[in-house]
C-alpha positions as a Python dict, from the first residue, in 0.01 Angstrom:
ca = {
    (1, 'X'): (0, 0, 0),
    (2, 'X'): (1, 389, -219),
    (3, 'X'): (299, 564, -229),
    (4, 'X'): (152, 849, -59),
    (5, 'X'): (104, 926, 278),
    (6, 'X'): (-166, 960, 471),
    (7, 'X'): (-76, 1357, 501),
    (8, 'X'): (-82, 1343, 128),
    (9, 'X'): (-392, 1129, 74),
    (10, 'X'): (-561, 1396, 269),
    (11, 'X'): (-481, 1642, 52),
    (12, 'X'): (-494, 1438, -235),
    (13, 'X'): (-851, 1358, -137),
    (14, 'X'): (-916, 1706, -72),
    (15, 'X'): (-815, 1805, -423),
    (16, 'X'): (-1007, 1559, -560),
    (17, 'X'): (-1351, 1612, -376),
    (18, 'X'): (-1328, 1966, -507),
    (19, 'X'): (-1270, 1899, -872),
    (20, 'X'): (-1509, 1647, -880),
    (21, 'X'): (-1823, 1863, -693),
    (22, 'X'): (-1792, 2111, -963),
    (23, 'X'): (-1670, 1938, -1254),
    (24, 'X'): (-1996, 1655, -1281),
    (25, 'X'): (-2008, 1683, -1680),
    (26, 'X'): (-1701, 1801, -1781),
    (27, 'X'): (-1483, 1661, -2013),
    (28, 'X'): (-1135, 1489, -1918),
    (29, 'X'): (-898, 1725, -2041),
    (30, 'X'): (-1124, 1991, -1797),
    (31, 'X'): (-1071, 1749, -1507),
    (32, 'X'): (-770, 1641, -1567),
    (33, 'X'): (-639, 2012, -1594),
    (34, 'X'): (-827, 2102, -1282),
    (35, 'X'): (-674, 1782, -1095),
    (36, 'X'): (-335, 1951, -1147),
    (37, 'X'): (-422, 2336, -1079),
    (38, 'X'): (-543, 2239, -754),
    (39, 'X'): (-213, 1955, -640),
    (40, 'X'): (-33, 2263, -775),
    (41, 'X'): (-195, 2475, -529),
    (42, 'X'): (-198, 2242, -259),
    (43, 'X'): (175, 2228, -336),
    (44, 'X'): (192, 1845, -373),
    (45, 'X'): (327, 1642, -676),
    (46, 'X'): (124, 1358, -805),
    (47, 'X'): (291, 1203, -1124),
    (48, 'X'): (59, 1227, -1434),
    (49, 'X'): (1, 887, -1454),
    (50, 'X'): (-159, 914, -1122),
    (51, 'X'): (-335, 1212, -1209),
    (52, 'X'): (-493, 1045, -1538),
    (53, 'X'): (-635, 760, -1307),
    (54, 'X'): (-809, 994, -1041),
    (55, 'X'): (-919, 1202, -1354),
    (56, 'X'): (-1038, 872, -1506),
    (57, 'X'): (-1227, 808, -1194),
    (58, 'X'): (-1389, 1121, -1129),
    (59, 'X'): (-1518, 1092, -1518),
    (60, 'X'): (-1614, 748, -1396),
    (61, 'X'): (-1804, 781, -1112),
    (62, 'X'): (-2129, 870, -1036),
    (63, 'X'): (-2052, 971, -640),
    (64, 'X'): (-1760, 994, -378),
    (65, 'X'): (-1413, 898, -581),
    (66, 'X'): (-1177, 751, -294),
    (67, 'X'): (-869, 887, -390),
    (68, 'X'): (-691, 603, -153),
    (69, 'X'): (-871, 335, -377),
    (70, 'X'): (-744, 470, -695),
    (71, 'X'): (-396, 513, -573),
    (72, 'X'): (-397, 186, -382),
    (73, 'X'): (-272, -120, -528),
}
């Protein structure tokens, strides 16, 4: 089971779909620095080893990245 809630997963998720529509190509610094801006934004904190696997991920994958999957167990 994450350590995030299902509130947080949400926006997690959120945060994630956008970084990845518009990032397809970018390096992982550029994600991983996006990935932060926008849990910044969103006003929720997701430690930086969390951050480097959903950045890892989106670099990664070639469609959706399931933020709850990552996270997960």
């Amino acid at each position: 089971m994450s350590d995030y809630t299902d509130e947080q997963i949400e926006t997690i998720q959120a945060v994630v779909d956008r970084v990845s529509s518009w990032q397809d190509g970018a390096t992982e610094g550029t994600v991983a620095d996006e990935l932060a801006k926008g849990f910044n934004e969103a006003g929720i904190g997701v430690p930086a080893d969390d951050q480097a696997r959903l950045a890892d991920a989106i670099q990664d994958a070639h469609g959706e990245v399931k933020a709850a999957e990552v996270l997960g167990p």
